[in-house]
Phi, psi and omega in degrees: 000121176269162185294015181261324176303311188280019171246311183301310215089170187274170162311265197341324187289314085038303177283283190337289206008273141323301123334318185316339201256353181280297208296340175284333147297353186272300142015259172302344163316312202315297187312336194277310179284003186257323195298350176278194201232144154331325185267321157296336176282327145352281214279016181294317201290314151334307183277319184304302179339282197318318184301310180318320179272006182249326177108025180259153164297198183275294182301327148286024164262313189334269184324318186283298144319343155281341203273335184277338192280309166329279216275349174280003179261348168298318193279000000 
């Protein structure tokens, strides 16, 4: 490891970082997304339309749409 790693981190090191504040939201989601129904999970993709057509971003979306794509992929 050279000395630019150890002071910087490697790129990978780096990348984590830089996410970790998504996936820890993403997370924190998590109990809020198992209390729904199949059919609320659903019907999420209607409402991100809608926040998107309102003018919220991808990226405040983001965590909150991986997190209904989890658990609708867990059941």
């Amino acid at each position: 490891m050279g000395l630019f790693e150890k002071i910087f981190g490697t790129y990978s090191d780096r990348a984590i970082k830089q996410i970790m504040p998504v996936v820890e939201e993403i997370n924190r989601l998590e109990p809020k997304m198992k209390e729904k129904s199949d059919q609320a999970l659903k019907e999420m993709t209607g409402v991100f339309k809608q926040r998107l057509a309102e003018g919220e971003s991808l990226d405040d979306l983001l965590p909150e749409a991986f997190a209904v794509v989890r658990e609708a992929a867990w059941r």
